[in-house]
C-alpha positions in Angstrom: 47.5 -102.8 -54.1 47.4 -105.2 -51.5 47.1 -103.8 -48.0 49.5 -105.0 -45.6 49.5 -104.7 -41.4 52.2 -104.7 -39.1 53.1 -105.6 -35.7 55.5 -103.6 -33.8 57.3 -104.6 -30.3 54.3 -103.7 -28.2 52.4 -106.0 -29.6 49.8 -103.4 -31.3 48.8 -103.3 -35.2 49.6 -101.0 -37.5 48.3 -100.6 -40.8 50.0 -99.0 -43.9 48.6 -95.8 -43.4 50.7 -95.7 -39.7 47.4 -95.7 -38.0 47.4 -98.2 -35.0 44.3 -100.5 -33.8 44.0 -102.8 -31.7 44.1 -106.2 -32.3 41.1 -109.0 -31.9 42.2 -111.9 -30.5 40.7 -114.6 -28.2 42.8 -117.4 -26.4 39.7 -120.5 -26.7 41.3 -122.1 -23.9 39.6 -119.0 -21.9 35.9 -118.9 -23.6 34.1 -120.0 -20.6 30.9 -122.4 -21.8 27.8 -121.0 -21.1 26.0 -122.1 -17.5 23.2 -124.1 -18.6 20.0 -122.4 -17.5 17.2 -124.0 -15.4 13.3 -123.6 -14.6 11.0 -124.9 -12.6 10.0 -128.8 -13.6 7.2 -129.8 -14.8 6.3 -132.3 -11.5 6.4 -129.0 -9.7 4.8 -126.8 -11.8 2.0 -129.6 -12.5 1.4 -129.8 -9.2 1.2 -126.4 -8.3 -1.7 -125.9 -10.5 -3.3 -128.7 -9.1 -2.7 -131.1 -11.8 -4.3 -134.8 -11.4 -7.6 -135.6 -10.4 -8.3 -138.9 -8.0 -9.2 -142.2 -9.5 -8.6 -145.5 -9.1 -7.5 -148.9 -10.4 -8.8 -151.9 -10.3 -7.9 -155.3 -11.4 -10.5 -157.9 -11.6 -11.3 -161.8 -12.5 -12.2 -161.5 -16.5 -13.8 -165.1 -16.5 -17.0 -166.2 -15.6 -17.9 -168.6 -13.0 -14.5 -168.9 -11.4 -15.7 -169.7 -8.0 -14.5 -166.3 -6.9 -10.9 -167.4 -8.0 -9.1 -164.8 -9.9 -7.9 -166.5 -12.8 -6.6 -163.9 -15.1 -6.0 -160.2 -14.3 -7.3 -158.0 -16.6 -6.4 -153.9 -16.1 -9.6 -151.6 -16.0 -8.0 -148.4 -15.2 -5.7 -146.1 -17.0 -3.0 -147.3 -19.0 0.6 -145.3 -18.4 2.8 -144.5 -22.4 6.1 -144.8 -22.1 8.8 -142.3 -24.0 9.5 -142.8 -27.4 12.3 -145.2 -27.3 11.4 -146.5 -23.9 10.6 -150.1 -25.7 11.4 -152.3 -22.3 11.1 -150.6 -18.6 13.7 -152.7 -16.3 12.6 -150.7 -12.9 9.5 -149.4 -11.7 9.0 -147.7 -8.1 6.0 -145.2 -6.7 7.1 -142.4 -4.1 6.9 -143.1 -0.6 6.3 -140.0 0.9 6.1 -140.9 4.2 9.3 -142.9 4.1 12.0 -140.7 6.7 9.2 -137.9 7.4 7.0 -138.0 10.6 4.0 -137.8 8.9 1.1 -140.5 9.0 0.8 -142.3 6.4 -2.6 -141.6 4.0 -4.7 -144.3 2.7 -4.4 -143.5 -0.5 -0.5 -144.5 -2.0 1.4 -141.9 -3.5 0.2 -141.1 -7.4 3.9 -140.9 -8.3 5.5 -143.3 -10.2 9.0 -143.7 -11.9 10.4 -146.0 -15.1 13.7 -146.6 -16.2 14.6 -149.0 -19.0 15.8 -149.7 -22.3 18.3 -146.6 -23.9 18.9 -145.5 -20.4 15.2 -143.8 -20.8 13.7 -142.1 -17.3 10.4 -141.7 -17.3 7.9 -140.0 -14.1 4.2 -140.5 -14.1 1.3 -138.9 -12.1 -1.1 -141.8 -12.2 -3.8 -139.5 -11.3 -3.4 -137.4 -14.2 -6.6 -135.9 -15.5 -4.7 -134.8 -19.1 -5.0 -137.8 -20.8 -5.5 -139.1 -24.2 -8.7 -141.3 -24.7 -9.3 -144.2 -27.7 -12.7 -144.0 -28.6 -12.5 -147.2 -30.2 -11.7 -149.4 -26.9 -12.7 -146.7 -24.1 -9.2 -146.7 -22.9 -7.7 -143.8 -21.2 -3.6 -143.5 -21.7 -1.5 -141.0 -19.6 1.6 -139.4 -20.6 4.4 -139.1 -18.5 4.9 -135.6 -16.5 8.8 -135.6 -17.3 11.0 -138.1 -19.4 14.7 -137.7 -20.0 17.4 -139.8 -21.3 19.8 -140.3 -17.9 22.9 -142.4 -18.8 24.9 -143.2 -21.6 24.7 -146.8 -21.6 22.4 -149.2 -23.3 19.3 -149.4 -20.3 19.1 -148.3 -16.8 18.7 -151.0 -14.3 17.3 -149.4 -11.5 15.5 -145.8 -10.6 14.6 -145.0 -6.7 12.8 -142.2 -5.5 14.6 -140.7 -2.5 12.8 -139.9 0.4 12.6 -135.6 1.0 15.3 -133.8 2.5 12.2 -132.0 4.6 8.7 -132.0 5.3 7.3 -129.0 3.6 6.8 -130.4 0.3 7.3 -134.2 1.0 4.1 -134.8 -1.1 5.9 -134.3 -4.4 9.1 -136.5 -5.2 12.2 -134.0 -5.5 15.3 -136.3 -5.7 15.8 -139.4 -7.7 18.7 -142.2 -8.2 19.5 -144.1 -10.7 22.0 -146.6 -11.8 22.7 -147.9 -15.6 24.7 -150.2 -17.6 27.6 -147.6 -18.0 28.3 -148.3 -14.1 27.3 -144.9 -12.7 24.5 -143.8 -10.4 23.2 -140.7 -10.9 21.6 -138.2 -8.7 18.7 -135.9 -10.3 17.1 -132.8 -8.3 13.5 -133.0 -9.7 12.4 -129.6 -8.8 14.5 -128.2 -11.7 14.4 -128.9 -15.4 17.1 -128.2 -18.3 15.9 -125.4 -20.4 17.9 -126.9 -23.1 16.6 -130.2 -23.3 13.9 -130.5 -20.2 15.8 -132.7 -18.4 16.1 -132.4 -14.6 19.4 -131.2 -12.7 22.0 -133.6 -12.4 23.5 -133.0 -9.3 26.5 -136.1 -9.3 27.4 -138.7 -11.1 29.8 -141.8 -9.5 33.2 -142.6 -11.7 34.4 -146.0 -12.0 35.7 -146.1 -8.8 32.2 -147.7 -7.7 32.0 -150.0 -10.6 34.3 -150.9 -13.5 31.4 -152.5 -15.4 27.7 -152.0 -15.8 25.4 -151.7 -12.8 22.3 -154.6 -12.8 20.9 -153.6 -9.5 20.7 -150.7 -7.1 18.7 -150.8 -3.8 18.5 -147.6 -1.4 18.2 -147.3 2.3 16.7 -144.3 3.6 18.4 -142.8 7.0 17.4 -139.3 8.9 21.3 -138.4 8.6 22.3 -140.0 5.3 20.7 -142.9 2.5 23.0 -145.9 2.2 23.0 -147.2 -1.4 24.1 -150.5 -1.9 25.2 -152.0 -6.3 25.2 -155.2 -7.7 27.0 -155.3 -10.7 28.8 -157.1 -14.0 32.2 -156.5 -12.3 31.0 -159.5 -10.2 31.1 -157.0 -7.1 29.0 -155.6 -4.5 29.6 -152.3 -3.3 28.0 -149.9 -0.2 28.2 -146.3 -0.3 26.6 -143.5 0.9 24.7 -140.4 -0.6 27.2 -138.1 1.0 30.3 -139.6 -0.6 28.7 -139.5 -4.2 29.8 -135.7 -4.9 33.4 -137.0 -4.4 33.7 -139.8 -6.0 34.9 -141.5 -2.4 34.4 -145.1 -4.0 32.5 -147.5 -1.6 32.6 -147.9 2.4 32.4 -151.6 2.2 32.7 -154.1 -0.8 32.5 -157.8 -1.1 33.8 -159.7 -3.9 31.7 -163.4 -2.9 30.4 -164.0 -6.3 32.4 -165.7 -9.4 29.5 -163.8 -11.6 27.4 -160.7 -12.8 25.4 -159.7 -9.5 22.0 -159.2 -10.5 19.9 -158.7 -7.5 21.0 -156.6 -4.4 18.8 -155.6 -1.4 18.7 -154.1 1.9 17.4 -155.9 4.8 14.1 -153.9 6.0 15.8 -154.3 9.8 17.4 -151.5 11.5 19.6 -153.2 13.4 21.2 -155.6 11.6 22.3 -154.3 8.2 22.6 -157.2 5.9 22.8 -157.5 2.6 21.1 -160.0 0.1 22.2 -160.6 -3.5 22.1 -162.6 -6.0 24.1 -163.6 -8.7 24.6 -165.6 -12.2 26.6 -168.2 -10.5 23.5 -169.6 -9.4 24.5 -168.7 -4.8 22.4 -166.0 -2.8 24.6 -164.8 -0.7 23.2 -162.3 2.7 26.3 -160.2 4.1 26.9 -158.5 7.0 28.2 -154.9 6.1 29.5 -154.5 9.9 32.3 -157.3 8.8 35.7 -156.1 7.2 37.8 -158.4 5.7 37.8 -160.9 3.7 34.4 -162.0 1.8 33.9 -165.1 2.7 33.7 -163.7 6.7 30.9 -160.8 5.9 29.1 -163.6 4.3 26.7 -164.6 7.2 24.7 -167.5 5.3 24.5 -168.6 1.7 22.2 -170.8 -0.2 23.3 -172.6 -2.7 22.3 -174.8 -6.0 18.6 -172.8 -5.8 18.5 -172.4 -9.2 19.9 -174.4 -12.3 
């Protein structure tokens, strides 16, 4: 026979023998995912144990009898290997420690170095690194990256930027990182942490489209004691200002111009801290400089403009 189960008006089971269990049941819309587990990332942990040892680069004339001219430049120090998959690098930017902290500068530069490019590929580099791979064949020495992750969803990222360090205790290693792709969102990674799951570091935000309704073609970051303005050029034809605190919530921009008729590929900062303007440049051949203190309409918080420079 067939064994049949009942349900009486309390809601618990009974079987055919009258004996009552209780029934399994689980409302999915209550399973809570799993909270994704991190560690300690690998720039930290490399350079705890005292990863890298010091060398240097140098580039040098390859042709003979060139009057002490360089002619061609010809790399004689390590070489850096990309990620699988990271076939074209669009941005490349070492660490300035020294940036917001009141520490003197070194005379040797930071060893750090970031990539970003093709399949929205990240990739961070000691170029100090004394774990290396060596041809034999052409006595050239190739260093892996320290940490690689794939950061956006689009097609390439456009632009990575170290930040500078919230403090000065361990301002020697990079700890925060932007980046902005071709999916029209920056990102902001915490480098001290790393995914279990898939060794990627912590990403702490990620803008909506209410920065950009298209793809992002440049980013350029401005590092303040209280705050980092960061300032997008992108296929929207826009250019937008905003501001690390406003990321988390998705505020959209402080200021936005809309001067150019075409993709904006080139946005930076001027290096002045008292006037903040704003260069870019676009496909519709103008470079505009704006002043970000001006609200209205574009054409007023555009301060100069330069145009048929390119054909």
């Amino acid at each position: 026979g067939v064994k049949m189960n009942f349900t009486d008006d309390s809601g618990q089971v009974m079987n055919q023998e009258g004996a009552y269990f209780k029934k399994q049941t689980k409302d999915i819309d209550q399973v809570k995912e799993e909270e994704e587990q991190f560690k300690v990332s690998p720039l930290f942990d490399y350079q705890m144990n005292d990863g890298g040892a010091s060398s240097s680069i140098t580039i040098t004339a390859s042709e003979p009898g060139c009057n002490g001219k360089m002619k061609t430049l010809v790399p004689s120090g390590k070489r850096l290997v990309p990620p699988a998959g990271l076939n074209a690098i669009y941005s490349l930017q070492f660490y300035n420690e020294h940036e917001t902290t009141n520490t003197p500068p070194t005379t040797s530069p930071s060893p750090w170095l970031v990539g970003a490019g093709k399949s929205g590929l990240i990739a961070v580099w000691d170029c100090n690194n004394s774990s290396r791979i060596t041809q034999e064949e052409d006595k050239i020495s190739y260093v892996e990256p320290v940490m690689s992750w794939k950061g956006h969803g689009g097609r390439w990222i456009a632009d990575a930027r170290f930040l500078p360090p919230p403090d000065s205790s361990n301002a020697h290693v990079p700890s925060r990182l932007l980046t902005a792709g071709n999916d029209g969102s920056v990102c902001h990674w915490d480098l001290s942490a790393a995914s279990l799951t898939t060794g990627a570091p912590r990403l702490l935000h990620q803008t909506n489209k209410s920065l950009h309704a298209s793809g992002i073609f440049s980013m350029d970051v401005k590092a303040q004691q209280e705050d980092c303005l960061i300032v997008t050029g992108s296929k929207d034809k826009s250019i937008a200002v905003s501001k690390m605190s406003r990321l988390a919530d998705n505020d959209g921009a402080l200021w936005r111009s809309q001067f150019h008729t075409s993709k904006v590929a080139s946005v930076s900062f001027s290096s002045s801290t008292i006037n903040p303007l704003i260069a870019s440049a676009s496909d519709d051949g103008l470079v505009g400089i704006h002043d970000m203190r001006i609200i209205g309409s574009d054409s007023n918080s555009t301060v100069a403009c330069l145009e048929d420079s390119h054909v």
